[in-house]
C-alpha positions in Angstrom: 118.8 169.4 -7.2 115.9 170.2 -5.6 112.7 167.5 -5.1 109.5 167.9 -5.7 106.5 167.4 -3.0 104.3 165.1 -4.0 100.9 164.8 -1.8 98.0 162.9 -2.4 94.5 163.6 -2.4 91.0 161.5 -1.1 87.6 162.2 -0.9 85.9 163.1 2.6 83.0 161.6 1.4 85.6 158.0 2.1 84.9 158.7 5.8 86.7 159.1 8.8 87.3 155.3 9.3 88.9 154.8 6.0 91.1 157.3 5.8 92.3 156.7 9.0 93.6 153.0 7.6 94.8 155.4 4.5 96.6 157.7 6.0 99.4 155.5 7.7 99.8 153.9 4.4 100.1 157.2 2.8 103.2 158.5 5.1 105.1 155.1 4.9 105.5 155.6 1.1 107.2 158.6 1.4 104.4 161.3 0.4 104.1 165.0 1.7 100.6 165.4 2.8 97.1 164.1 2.7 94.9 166.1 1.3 91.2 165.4 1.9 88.4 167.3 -0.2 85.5 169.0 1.6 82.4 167.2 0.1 78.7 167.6 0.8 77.7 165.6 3.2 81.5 164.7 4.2 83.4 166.1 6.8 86.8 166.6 6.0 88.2 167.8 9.2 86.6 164.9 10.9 88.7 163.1 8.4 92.2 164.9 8.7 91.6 164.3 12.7 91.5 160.6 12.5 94.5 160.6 9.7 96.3 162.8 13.1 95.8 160.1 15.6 97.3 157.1 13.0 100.1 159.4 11.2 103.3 161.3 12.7 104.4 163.6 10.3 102.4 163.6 7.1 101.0 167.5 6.6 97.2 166.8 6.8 95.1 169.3 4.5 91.5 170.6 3.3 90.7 172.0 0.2 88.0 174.3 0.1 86.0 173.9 3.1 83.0 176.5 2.1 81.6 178.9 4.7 78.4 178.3 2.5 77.5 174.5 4.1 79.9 175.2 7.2 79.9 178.4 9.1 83.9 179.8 9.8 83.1 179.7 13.8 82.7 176.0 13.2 85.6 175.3 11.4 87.8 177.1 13.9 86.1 174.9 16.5 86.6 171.7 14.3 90.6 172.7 14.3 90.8 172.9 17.4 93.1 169.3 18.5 94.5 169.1 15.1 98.4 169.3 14.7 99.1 172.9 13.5 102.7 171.8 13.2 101.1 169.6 10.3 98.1 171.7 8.7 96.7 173.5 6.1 93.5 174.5 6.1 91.6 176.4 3.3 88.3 178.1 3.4 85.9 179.8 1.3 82.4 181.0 0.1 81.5 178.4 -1.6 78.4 178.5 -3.6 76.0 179.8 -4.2 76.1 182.8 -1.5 73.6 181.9 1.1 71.3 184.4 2.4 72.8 184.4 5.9 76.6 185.1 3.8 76.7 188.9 5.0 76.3 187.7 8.8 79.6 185.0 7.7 81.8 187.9 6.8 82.2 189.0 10.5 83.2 185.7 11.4 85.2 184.8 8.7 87.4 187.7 9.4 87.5 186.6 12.8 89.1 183.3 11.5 91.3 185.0 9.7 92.6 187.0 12.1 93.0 184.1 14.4 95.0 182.0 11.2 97.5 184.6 10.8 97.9 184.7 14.9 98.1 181.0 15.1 100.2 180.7 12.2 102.7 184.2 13.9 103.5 182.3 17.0 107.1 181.4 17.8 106.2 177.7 17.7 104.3 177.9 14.3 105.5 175.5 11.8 108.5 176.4 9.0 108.0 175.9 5.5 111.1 174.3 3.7 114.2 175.5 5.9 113.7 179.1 4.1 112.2 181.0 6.4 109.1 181.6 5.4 106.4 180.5 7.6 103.7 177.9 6.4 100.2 178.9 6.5 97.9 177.6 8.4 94.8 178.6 6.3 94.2 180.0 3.6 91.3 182.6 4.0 89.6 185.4 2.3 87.2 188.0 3.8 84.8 190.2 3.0 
């Protein structure tokens, strides 16, 4: 019999500080990932980062974080010291469209590109024992 994954889900708008006490808590009772939403005004990787440095192997994940209130060149920056072995990332428009979104499609590619890359590598993280490989982010250009 197989088990399910359950995860739980906060806020980024709880701050970095909070969920950072959360987070600990949150491994210790057994769940599969952290999820922390991308609100306005919050920062959601700045959130999964300090949930990192107090946590060991709970998978630390966005939801959306929109390319509409944070450029894709940014978010690939904000990734940068965060466990791949233990994230999942999504991105998207958001909305509505900016008027800068047709100069976000080049870079957004560019992210994608670089997910599938980062995510290839021999030392990219295993789903469930099957085989299949994780992703790392869940994109969607042009």
């Amino acid at each position: 019999m197989s088990h399910a994954l359950l995860s739980i889900g906060v806020a980024g708008s709880l701050g970095a500080e909070k969920i950072a006490q959360i987070a600990p808590v949150v491994e210790a009772h057994g769940f599969h990932a952290l999820w922390v939403n991308d609100t306005p005004g919050a920062d959601s990787l700045a959130g999964l980062a300090s949930a990192a440095r107090t946590t060991q192997h709970l998978t630390l994940a966005t939801g959306v974080v929109p390319v509409a209130r944070r450029p894709a060149g940014e978010i690939a920056a904000a990734l940068g010291d965060l466990p791949r072995e233990r994230l999942v990332v999504g991105i998207g428009s958001g909305a509505p469209r900016p008027a800068h979104w047709t100069s976000c499609a080049t870079p957004l590619r560019s992210f994608a590109a670089r997910a599938r890359e980062w995510s290839s590598a021999p030392s990219a993280p295993r789903c469930d024992g099957s085989g299949r490989r994780r992703p790392m982010a869940c994109c969607r250009a042009g």
